[in-house]
C-alpha positions in Angstrom: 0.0 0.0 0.0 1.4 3.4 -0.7 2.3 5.4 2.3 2.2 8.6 0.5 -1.3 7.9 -1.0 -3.2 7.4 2.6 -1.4 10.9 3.7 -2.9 12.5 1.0 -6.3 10.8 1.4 -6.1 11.9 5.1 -5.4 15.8 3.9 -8.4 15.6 1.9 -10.1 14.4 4.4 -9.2 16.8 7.1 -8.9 19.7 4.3 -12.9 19.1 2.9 -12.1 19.4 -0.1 -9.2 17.9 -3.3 -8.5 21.5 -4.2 -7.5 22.9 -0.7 -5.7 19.7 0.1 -3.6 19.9 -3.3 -2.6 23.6 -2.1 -2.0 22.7 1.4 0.5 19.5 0.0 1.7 21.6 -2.8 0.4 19.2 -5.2 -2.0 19.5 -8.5 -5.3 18.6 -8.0 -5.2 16.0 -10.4 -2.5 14.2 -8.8 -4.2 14.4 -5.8 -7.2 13.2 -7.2 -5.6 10.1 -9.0 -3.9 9.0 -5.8 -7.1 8.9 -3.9 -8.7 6.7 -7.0 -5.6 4.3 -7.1 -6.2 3.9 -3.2 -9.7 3.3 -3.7 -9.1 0.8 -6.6 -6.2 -0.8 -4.5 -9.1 -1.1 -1.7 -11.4 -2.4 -3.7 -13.8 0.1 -2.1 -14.9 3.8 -2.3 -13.8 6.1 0.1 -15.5 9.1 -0.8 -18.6 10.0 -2.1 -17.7 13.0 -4.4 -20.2 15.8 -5.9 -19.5 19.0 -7.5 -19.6 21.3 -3.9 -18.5 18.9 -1.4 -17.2 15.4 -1.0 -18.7 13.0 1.5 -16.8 9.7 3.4 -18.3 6.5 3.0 -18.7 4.5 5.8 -15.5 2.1 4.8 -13.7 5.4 4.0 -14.3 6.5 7.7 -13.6 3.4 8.9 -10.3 3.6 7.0 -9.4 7.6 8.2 -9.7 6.7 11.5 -7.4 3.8 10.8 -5.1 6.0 9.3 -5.0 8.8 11.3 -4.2 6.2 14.3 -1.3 5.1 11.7 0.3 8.2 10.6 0.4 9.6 14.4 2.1 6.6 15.3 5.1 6.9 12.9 5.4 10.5 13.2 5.7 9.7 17.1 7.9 7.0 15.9 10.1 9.0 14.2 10.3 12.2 16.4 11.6 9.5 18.9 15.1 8.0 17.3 15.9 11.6 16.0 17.1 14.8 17.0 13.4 15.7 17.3 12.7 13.7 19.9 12.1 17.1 22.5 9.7 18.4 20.3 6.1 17.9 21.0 3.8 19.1 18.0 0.5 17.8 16.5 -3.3 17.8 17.4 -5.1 16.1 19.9 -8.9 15.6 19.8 -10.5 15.7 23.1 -14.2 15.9 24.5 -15.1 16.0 27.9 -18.7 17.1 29.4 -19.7 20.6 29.5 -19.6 21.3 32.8 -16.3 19.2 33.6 -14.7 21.6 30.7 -16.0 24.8 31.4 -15.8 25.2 35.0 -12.8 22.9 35.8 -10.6 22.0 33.0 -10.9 24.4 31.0 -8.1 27.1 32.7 -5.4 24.2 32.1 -5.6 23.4 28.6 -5.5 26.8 28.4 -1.9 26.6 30.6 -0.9 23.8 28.2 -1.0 25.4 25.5 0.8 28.0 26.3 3.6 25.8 27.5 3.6 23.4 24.1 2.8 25.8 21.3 3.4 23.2 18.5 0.0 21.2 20.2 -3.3 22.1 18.3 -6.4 21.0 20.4 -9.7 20.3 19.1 -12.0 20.6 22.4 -15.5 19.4 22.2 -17.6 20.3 25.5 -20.6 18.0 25.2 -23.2 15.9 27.2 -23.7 13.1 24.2 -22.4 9.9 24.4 -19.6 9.3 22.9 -18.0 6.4 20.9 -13.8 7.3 21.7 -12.6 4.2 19.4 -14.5 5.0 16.4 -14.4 9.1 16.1 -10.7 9.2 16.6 -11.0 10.6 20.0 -7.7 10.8 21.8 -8.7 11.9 25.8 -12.3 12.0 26.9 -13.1 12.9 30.3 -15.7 10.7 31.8 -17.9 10.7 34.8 -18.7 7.8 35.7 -17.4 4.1 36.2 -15.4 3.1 32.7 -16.9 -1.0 31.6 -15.2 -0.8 28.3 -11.7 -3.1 28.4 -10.4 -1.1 25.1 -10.4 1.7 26.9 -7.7 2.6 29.6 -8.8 5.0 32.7 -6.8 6.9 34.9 -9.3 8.4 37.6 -8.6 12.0 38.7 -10.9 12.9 41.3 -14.0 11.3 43.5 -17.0 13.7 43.5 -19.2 14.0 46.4 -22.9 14.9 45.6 -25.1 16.8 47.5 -29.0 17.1 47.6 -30.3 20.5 47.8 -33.0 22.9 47.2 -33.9 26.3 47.8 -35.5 28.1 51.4 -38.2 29.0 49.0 -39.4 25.8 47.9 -38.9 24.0 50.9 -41.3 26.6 52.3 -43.9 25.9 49.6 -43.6 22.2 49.6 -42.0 21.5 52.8 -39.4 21.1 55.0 -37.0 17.6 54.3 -36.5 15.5 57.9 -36.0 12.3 56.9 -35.4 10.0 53.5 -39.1 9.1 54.0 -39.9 12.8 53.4 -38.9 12.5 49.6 -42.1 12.0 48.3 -44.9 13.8 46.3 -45.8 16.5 46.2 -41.8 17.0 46.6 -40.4 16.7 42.9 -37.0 17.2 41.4 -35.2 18.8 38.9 -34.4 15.9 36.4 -31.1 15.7 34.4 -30.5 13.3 31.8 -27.3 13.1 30.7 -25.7 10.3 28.7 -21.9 12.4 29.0 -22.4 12.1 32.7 -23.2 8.1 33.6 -24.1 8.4 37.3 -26.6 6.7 39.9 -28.6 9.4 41.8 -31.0 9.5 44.6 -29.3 6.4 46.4 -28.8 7.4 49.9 -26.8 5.9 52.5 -25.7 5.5 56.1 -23.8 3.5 57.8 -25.6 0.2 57.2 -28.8 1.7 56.2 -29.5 3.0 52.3 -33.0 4.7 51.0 -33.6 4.9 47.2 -35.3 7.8 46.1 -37.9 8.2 43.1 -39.3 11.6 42.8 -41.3 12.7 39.8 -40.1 15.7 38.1 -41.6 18.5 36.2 -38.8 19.9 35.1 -36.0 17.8 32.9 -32.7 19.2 31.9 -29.4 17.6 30.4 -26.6 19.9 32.0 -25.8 20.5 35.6 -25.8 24.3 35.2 -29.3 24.2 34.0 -30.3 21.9 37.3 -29.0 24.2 39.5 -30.3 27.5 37.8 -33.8 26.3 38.1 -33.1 24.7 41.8 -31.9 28.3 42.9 -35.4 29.3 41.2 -37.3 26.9 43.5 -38.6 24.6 40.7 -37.7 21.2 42.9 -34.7 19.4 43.8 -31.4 18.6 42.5 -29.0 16.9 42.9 -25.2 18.9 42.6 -21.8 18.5 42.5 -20.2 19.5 46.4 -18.2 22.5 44.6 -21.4 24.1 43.3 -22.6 24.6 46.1 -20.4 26.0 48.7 -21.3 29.9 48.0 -25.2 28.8 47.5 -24.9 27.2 51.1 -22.8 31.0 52.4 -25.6 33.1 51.3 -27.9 31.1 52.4 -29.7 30.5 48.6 -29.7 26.9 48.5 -30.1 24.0 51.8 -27.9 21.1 51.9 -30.8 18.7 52.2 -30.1 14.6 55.1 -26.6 16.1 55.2 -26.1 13.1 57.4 -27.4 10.4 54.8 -24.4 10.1 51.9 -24.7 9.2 48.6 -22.2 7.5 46.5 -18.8 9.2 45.1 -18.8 9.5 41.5 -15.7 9.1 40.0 -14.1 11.1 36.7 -11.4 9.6 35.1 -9.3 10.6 32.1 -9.9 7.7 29.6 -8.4 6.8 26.3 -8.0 4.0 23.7 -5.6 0.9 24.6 -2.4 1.5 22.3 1.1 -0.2 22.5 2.6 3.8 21.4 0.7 6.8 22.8 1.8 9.8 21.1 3.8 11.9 23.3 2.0 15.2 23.1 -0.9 12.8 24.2 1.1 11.5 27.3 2.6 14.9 28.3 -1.3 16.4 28.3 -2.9 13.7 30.8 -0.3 14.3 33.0 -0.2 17.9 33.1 -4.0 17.5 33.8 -3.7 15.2 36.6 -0.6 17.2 38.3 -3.3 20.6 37.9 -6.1 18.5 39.5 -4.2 17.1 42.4 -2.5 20.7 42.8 -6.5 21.9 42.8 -7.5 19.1 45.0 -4.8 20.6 47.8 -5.9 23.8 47.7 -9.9 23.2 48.3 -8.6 20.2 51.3 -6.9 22.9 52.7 -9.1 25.9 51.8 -12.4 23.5 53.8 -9.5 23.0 56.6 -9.1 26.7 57.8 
């Protein structure tokens, strides 16, 4: 198979379009063009659906990019190692986490990372869909949640502690919460449903003793943002991450609802595909995370302390 002729599939690919990937190779189109086709033919397959505006990948041909991409990072992580090059840390990483996770936490040290490895491009997607890492090419995904798949490898981060909570106001239409047996109609909750975000809620627990909880909701969201917006509103009760809360609890805006019933930790892990060579700009960025979220870790442990 011709080395040269999956690189320039993978520029079309990544480019849109034959024309912008024979400037960006310094190539003709047509050549271009006729080392796609030969790939194709070698194949037996078509990897791209062409029309006069735009092309389209075929289900093999994505298949095959991903294949390749996998490939061509590989030996460009091969070669950077046995040369002079090997200190050099360049190329793009594709990441995804959840939106909250992103915006709130992680976002401040990709930022810092950056900064430190300016030959690193990151393409960031903050999202609450489910994901498939293996087949869209995704290099880090930040899950939270337990991790089932085995092709996956995990590297938990943090533990977070979840809190039930609702505002004065509500608790003063609907009333007040003593006991577990007190979470039921006309008590309802604000809802989320998140695929991103794979966690059990409303399981209570202490010491021996645990309480499931099944409130109706009249309100349904898929980010935790949006749960707690309409929680500080009074429209029911949510269930939050420990860190939201703190300044809610302060003011006295929110009420940290059985604060001696606990419910489980949820971990979040930094998870990826299994590979025998992980690029090193790949390996360089989860630890640089991890190092920022222990340093972060520290300073709240110590913060709570005083």
């Amino acid at each position: 198979m011709d080395l040269n002729a999956i690189a320039i599939f993978s520029q079309v690919v990544e480019c849109g379009s034959f024309t912008q990937a024979a400037e960006s190779l310094d190539m003709t189109k047509s050549t271009v063009s006729r080392k796609v086709a030969e790939l194709e033919q070698h194949l037996g397959v078509r990897l791209i659906t062409r029309s006069t505006r735009n092309l389209t990948l075929t289900p093999e041909g994505e298949n095959f990019y991903q294949s390749c991409t996998q490939m061509l990072e590989i030996m460009e992580q091969a070669e950077l190692e046995v040369t002079a090059n090997q200190d050099l840390v360049r190329g793009r990483l594709n990441v995804v986490m959840p939106v909250e996770l992103g915006q709130l936490v992680l976002a401040n040290y990709i930022h810092e990372f950056l900064k430190l490895y300016p030959n690193v491009s990151i393409h960031l997607e903050l999202t609450n869909r489910e994901v498939d890492i293996i087949g869209e090419g995704i290099d880090l995904y930040a899950q939270v949640g337990e991790v089932s798949d085995s092709n996956l490898v995990a590297r938990q981060i943090h533990t977070s502690r979840r809190l039930m909570v609702a505002s004065p106001e509500y608790l003063e239409e609907f009333g007040q919460i003593h006991t577990p047996e007190d979470l039921k109609p006309p008590h309802h909750q604000v809802k989320i449903y998140n695929k991103a975000v794979k966690v059990p809620r409303w399981h209570l627990m202490q010491g021996a003793e645990e309480y499931t909880v099944d409130l109706p909701y009249q309100l349904r969201v898929n980010t935790i943002t949006s749960s707690q917006i309409a929680c500080l509103s009074g429209l029911g009760i949510a269930i939050l991450p420990e860190f939201l809360c703190r300044e809610h609890f302060a003011s006295g805006r929110l009420v940290h609802l059985l604060p001696e019933w606990d419910m489980p930790l949820v971990p979040i892990s930094f998870v990826y595909p299994q590979r025998k060579l992980i690029p090193k700009r790949l390996r360089l960025f989860i630890d640089y995370l991890i190092e920022c979220c222990e340093q972060r870790t520290t300073r709240v442990a110590k913060k709570a302390a005083n």
